[in-house]
C-alpha positions in Angstrom: 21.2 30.6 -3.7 18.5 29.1 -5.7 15.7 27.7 -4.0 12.9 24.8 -5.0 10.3 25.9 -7.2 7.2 25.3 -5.4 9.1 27.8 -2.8 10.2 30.2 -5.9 7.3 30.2 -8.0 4.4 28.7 -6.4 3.4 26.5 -9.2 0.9 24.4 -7.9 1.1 20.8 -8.7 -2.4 19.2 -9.9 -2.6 15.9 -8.2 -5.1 14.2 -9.6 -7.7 11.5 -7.8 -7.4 7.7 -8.6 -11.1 6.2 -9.0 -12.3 5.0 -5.7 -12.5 1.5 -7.0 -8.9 1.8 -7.5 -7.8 3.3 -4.2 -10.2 0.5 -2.6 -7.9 -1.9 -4.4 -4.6 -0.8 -3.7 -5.7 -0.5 0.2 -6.5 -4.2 0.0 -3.1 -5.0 -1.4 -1.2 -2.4 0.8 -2.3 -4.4 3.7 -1.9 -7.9 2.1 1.3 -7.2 1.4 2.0 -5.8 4.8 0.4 -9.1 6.5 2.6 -11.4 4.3 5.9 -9.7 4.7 5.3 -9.7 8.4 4.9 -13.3 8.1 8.0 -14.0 5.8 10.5 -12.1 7.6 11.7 -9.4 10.3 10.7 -6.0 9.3 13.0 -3.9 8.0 12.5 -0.5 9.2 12.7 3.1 7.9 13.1 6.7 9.0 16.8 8.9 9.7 19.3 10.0 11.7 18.0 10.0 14.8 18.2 13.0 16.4 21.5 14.0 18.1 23.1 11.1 16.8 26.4 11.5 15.3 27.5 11.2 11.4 29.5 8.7 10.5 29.7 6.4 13.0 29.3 3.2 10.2 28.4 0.7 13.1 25.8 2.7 14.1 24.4 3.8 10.7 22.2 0.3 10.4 20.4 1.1 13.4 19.9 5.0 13.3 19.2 4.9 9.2 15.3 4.8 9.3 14.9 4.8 13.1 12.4 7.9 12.7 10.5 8.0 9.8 7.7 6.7 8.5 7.2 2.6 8.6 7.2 1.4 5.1 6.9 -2.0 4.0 10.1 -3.7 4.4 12.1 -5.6 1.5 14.0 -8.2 2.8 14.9 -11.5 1.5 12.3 -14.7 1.8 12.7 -18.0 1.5 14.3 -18.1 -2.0 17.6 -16.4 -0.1 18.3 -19.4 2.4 19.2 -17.5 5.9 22.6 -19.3 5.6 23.5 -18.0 2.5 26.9 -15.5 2.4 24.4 -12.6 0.2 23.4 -10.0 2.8 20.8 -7.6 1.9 18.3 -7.7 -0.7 18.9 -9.2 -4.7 16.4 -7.6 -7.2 16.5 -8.0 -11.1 14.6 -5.5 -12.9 11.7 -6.9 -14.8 9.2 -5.5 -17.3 8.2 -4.2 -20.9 11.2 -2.5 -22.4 9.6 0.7 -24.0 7.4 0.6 -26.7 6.8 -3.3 -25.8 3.2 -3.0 -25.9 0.7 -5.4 -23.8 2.1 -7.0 -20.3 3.0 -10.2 -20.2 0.2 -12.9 -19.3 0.9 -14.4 -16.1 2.1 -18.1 -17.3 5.3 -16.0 -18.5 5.4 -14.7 -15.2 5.7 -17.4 -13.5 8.2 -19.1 -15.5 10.5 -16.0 -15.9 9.9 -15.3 -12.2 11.1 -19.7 -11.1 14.3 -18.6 -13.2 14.5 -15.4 -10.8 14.5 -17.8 -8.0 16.6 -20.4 -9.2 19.3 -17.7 -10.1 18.9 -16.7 -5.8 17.3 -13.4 -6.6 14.8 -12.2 -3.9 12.5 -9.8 -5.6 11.8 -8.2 -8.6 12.4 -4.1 -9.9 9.2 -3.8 -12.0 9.5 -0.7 -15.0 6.7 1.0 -14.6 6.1 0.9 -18.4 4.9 -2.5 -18.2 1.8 -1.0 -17.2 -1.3 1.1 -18.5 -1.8 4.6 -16.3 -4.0 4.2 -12.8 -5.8 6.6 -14.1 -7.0 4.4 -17.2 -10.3 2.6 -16.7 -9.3 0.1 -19.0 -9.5 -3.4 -17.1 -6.6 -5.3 -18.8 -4.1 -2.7 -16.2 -6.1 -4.0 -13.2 -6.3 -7.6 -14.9 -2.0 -7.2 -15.2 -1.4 -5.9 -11.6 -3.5 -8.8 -10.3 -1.4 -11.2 -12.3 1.8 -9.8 -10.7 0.7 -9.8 -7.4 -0.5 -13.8 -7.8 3.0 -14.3 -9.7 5.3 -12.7 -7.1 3.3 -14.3 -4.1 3.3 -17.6 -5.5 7.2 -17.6 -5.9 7.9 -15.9 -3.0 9.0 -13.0 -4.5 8.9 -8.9 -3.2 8.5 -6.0 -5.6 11.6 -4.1 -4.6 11.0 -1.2 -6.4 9.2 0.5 -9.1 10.7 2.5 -12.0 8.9 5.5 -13.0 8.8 5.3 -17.2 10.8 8.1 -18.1 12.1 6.7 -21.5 9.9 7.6 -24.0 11.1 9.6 -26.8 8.9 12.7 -25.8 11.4 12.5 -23.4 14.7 12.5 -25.3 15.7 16.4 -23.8 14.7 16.0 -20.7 11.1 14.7 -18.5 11.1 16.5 -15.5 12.8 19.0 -16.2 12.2 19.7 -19.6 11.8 23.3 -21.4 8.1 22.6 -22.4 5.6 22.2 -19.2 3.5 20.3 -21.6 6.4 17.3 -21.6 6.8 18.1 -18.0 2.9 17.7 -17.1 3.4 14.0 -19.1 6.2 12.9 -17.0 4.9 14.1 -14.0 1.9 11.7 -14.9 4.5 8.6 -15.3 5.5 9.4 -11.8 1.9 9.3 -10.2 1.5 6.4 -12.7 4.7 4.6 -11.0 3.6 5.7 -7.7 0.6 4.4 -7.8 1.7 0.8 -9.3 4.3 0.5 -6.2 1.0 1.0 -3.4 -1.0 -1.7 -5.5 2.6 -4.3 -5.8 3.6 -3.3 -2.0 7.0 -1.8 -3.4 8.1 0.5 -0.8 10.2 2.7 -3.2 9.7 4.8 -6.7 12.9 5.4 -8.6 13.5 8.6 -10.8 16.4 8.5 -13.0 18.2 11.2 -13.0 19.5 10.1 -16.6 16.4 11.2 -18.2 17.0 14.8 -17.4 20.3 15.8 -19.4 22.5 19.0 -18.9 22.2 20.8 -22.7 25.2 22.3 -24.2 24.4 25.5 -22.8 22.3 28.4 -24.4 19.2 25.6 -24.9 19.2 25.1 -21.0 19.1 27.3 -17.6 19.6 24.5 -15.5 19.4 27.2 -12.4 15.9 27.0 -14.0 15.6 23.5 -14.6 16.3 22.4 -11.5 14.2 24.9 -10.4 11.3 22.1 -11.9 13.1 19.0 -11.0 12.8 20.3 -7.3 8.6 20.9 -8.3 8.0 17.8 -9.4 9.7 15.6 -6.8 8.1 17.7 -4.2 4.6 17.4 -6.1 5.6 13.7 -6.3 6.3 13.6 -2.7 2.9 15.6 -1.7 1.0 12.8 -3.9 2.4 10.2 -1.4 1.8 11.6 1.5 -1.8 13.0 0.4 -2.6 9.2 -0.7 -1.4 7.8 2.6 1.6 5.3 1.2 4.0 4.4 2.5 6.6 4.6 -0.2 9.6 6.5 -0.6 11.3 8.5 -3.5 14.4 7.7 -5.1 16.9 9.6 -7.1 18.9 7.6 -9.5 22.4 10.2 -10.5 23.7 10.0 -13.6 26.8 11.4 -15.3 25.7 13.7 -17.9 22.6 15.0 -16.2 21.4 18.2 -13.6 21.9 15.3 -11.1 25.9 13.5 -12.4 26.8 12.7 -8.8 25.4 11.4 -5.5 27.2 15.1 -3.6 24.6 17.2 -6.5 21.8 14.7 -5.4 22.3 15.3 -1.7 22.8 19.2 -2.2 19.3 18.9 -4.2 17.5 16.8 -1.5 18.2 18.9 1.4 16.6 21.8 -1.0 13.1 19.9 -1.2 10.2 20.4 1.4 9.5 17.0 2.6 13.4 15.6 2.6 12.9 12.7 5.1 11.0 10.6 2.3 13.7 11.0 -0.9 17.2 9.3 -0.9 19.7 8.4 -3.3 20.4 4.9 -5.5 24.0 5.4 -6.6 24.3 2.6 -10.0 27.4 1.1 -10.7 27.1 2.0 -14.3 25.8 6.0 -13.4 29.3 6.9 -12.0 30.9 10.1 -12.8 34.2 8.2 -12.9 35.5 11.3 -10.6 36.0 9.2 -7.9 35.7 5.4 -7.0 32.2 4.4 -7.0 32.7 3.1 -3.8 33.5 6.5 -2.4 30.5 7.7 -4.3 28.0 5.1 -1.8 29.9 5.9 1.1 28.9 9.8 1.1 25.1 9.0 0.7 25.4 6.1 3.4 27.6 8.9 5.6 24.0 11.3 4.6 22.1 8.3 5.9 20.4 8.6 2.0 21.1 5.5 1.1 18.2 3.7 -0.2 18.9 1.8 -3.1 22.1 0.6 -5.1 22.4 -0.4 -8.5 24.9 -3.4 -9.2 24.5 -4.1 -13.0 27.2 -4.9 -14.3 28.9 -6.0 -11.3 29.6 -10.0 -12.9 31.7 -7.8 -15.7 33.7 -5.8 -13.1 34.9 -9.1 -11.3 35.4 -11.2 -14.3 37.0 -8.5 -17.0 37.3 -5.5 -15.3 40.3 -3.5 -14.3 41.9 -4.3 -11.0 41.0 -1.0 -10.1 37.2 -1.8 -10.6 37.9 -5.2 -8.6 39.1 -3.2 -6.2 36.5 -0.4 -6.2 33.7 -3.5 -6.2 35.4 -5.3 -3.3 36.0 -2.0 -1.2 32.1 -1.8 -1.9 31.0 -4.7 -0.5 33.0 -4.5 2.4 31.7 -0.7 3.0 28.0 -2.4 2.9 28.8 -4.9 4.8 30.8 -3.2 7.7 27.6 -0.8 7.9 25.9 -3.4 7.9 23.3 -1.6 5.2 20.5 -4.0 4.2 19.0 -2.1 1.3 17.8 -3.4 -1.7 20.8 -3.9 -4.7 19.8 -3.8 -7.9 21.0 -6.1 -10.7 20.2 -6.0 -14.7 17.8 -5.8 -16.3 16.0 -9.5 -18.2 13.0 -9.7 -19.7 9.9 -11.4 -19.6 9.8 -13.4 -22.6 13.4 -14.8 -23.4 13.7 -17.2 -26.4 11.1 -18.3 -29.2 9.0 -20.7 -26.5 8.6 -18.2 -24.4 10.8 -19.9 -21.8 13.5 -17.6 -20.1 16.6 -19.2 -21.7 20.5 -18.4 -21.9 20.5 -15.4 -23.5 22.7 -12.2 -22.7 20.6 -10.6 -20.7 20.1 -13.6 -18.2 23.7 -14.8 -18.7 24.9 -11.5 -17.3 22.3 -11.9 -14.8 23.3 -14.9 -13.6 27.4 -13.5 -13.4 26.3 -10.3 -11.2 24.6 -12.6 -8.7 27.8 -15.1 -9.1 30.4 -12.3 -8.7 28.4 -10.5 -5.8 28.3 -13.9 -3.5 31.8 -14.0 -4.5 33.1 -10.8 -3.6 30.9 -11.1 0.0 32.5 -14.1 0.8 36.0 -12.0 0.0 35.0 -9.2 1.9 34.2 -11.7 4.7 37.3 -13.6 4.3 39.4 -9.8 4.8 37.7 -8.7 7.7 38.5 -12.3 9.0 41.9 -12.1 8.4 44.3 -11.4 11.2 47.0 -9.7 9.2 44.6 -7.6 8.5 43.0 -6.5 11.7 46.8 -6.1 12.7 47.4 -3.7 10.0 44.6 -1.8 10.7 45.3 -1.3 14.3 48.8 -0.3 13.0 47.3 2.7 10.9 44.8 3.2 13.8 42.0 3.1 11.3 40.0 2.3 14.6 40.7 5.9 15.8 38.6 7.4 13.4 35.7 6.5 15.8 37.4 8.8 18.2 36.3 12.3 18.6 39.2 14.8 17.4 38.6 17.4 20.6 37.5 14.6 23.6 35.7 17.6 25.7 34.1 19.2 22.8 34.7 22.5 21.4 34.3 25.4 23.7 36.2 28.3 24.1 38.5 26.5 27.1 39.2 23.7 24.5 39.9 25.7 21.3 42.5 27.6 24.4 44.1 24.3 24.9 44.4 23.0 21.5 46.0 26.0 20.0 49.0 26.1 23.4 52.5 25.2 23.1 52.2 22.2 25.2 49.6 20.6 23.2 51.2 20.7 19.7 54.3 19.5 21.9 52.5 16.5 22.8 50.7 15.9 19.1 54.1 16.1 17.6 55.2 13.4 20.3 52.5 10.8 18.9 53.5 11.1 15.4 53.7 7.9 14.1 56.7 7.2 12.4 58.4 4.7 9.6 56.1 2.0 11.0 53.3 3.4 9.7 54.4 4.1 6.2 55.1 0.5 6.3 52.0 -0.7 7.2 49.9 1.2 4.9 51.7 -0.2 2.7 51.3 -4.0 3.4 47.7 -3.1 3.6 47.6 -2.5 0.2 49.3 -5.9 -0.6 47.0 -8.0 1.8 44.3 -6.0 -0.6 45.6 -7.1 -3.5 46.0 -10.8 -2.0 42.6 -11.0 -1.1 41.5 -9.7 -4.6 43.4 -12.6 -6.2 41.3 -14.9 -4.2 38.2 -14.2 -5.8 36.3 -16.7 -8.2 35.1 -14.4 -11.2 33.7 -18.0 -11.9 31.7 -19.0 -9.5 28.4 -20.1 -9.2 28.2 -18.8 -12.8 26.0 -21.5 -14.8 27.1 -22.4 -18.4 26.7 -20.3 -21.4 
């Protein structure tokens, strides 16, 4: 079994020291932050399982899912997503310099690009950490930007959701974290601090890594026994930089078909491998399946993990209005899974940037237009997922295939040598064989599937979508 490599190899990870001027700073903003979320809205709280609790129980998993760990600022919707409104959980867009875009926007762009946000009914913002110079750097202009963000979001009432570690550079083409050389591994190891960093001063409570930016090779170029041997070093050094600097931020692994990480079951496997576990998840993206299974399936074993922290819904306006009815269905079945655990994580949408159009104004181009269709076809498909759960037929149907009955434990009294006795006696297959369902269940799983399909050709691709 291969192990992490700080376990392995006992490379130490250099950590190095922000300037006290700037860990003065992001203290102040920390608990600025802090103050006006508290004020905003009800604290969303974090930690795991708890302990002795059991897995899978979905009504349970809101409550238990960060009932032990560390408090981190919460991300919850303000006043730009009305209480009434059918969107549970958390809307962020990601915003920032595309890479290689050069100086960060002054704040005036802000503030129009982030009104848009808010007009659109997005709650927060995904900030690339690109848009930024290092922490390290003494250069003012990086603490002149952050300051400009902070103002911007606070004024519109927006939250940093997240931060984006800028692993897209073309040093990074075969691979950032994980990469052959340890020089390009020491440079992406900085972006992470770097990210880490920008997330204490913007009071994001969570630092993706995309898992995208460390590809499997084509095989003699690449021991990825060995590679993930340094994946596993640097999120651990990432997480030891966290805890050393006192934040309270978690880490977040993005999977991505193609790389060491394709799938959110090779994620988990890696997580459990790291030394400080509590403090990493998972953010399954609706564009990063492996297409192996229904991406649905794919969030409901790292909600089932209770790793959970993040989801990525670009895209999602395309699934509803062109997609497949396979991908309707997979994106419905999705929001009902959320909903029914009642998970109120943050949900990614794409990607716009800052400066959209010649006057600088965020206008109707693509990247807005599509944003404005994923926040249109995710109110939509809530209020479908609603409507199902709503529906009597369905409840009926449900009891009919005893869905309910999962919640039931298979042995009642536990497993114990008297129990495994009884299970495996005549008299007890007997009486199994005696509640067998019979034609009436064949029959209702398969009205299920048409009250599915009914409820699917109910939904408005349409709606709320503004012109083109």
């Amino acid at each position: 079994m291969y192990t992490s490599a700080a376990r392995t190899r006992g490379r130490p990870v250099s950590l190095p020291q922000a300037p006290p001027a700037v860990t003065a700073d992001i203290a102040a903003s920390t608990a600025s932050a802090e103050a006006t979320f508290r004020r905003r809205a009800p604290i969303r709280t974090a930690g795991h399982r708890a302990p002795g609790a059991p897995r899978g129980d979905r009504r349970r998993l809101a409550a238990l899912r960060r009932s032990s760990g560390p408090v981190k600022i919460p991300v919850v919707a303000t006043g730009s997503q009305p209480p009434t409104s059918a969107v549970s959980g958390f809307l962020v867009a990601g915003v920032g310099a595309p890479p290689g875009a050069g100086t960060p926007p002054v704040v005036g762009d802000l503030d129009r690009t982030f009104d848009a946000l808010v007009g659109a009914g997005v709650g927060g913002v995904a900030v690339h950490g690109g848009a930024f110079l290092s922490a390290g750097s003494a250069d003012p202009d990086r603490e002149a930007s952050v300051r400009s963000w902070r103002t911007a979001l606070d004024r519109a009432g927006l939250h940093a959701g997240c931060v984006s570690a800028a692993l897209d550079e073309p040093a990074f083409r075969h691979g950032a974290l994980a990469a052959n050389r340890p020089a390009v591994r020491r440079m992406a190891l900085r972006r992470v601090l770097d990210a880490i960093d920008l997330a204490a001063e913007l009071g994001a409570p969570l630092v993706l890594l995309d898992a995208g930016y460390e590809p499997v090779g084509r095989g003699l170029e690449q021991d990825v026994p060995a590679a993930l041997d340094c994946l596993a070093e640097a999120v651990n050094g990432a997480c030891e930089y966290v805890v050393d600097r006192g934040y309270e931020i978690e880490v977040v692994i993005v999977p991505s078909a193609g790389s060491l990480l394709p799938g959110p079951g090779h994620a988990l496997a890696f997580v459990h491998e790291l030394d400080r576990p509590s403090i990493v998840g998972l953010a399954p993206s609706l564009d990063r399946g492996t297409g192996v299974a229904p991406f649905h399936q794919e969030v409901a074993q790292a909600l089932w993990a209770d790793k959970l922290f993040h989801i990525g819904l670009a895209g999602v306006g395309q699934a509803v209005a062109a997609g497949s009815e396979a991908g309707r269905r997979d994106a419905l079945l999705l929001i009902d899974l959320l909903r029914d655990a009642e998970w109120d994580g943050t949900r990614r949408l794409g990607d716009v940037p800052v400066r959209s159009g010649s006057d600088g104004e965020p206008g109707p181009g693509p990247a807005w237009r599509a944003l404005h269709h994923d926040v249109a076809a995710h109110r939509a498909l809530e209020a479908a997922a609603a409507a199902l759960r709503a529906d009597p037929e369905v409840a009926g149907v449900r009891t009919a295939v005893a869905a309910g009955a999962l919640d039931d434990p298979t042995l009642p009294d536990g497993f114990s040598p008297e129990s495994f006795a009884e299970l495996r006696s005549p008299e007890a297959e007997r009486d199994d064989r005696d509640d067998l369902p019979g034609d009436t269940d064949a029959e209702a799983r398969e009205r299920a599937g048409a009250l599915l399909d009914a409820h699917l050709a109910s939904i408005d691709p349409g709606q709320d979508a503004p012109p083109a």
